[in-house]
C-alpha positions in Angstrom: -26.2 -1.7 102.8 -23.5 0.4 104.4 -19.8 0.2 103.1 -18.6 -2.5 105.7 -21.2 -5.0 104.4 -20.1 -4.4 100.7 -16.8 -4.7 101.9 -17.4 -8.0 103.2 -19.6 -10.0 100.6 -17.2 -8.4 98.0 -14.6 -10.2 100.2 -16.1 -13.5 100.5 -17.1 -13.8 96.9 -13.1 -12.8 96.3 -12.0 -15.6 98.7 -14.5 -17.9 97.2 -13.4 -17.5 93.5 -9.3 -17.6 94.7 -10.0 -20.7 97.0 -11.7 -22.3 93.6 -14.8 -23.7 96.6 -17.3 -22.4 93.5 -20.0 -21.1 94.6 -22.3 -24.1 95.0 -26.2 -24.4 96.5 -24.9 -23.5 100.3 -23.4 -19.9 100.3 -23.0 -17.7 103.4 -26.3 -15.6 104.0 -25.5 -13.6 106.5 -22.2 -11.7 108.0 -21.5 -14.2 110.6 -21.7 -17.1 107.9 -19.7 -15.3 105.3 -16.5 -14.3 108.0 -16.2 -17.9 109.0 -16.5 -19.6 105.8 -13.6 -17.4 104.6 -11.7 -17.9 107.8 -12.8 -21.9 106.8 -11.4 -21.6 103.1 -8.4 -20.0 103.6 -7.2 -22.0 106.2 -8.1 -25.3 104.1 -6.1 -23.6 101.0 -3.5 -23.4 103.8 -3.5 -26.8 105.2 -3.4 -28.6 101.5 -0.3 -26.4 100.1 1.5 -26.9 103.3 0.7 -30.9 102.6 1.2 -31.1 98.9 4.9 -28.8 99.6 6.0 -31.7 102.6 5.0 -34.5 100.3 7.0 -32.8 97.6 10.1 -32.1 99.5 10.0 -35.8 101.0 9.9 -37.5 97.2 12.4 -34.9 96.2 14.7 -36.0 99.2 13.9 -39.7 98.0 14.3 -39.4 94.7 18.1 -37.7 95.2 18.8 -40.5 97.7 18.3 -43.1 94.7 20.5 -41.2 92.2 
């Protein structure tokens, strides 16, 4: 294995473990696998914070407009 590819599975187990995806029976296998289930994680953890903060700020915004 040269650098880049330590780099990279070193990266993807990273992503993995910060995304809390777990590691499961289906793991990326090869470099192609690994960049775009990162590229897949990151941009779920993305999605659901950007979710869960609008359905915050909405019941906050509701819940000052009933005080």
């Amino acid at each position: 294995m040269d650098t880049f590819d330590l780099f990279e599975v070193s990266f993807y187990y990273v992503v993995t473990t910060i995304t809390t995806v777990g590691y499961g029976d289906i793991s990326g296998t090869n470099t192609l696998e690994r960049i775009i289930c990162c590229f897949l994680m990151l941009s779920g953890v993305i999605a659901f914070s950007y979710a869960t903060g609008t359905l915050s700020t909405i019941m906050s915004s509701y819940d000052s407009t009933n005080a």
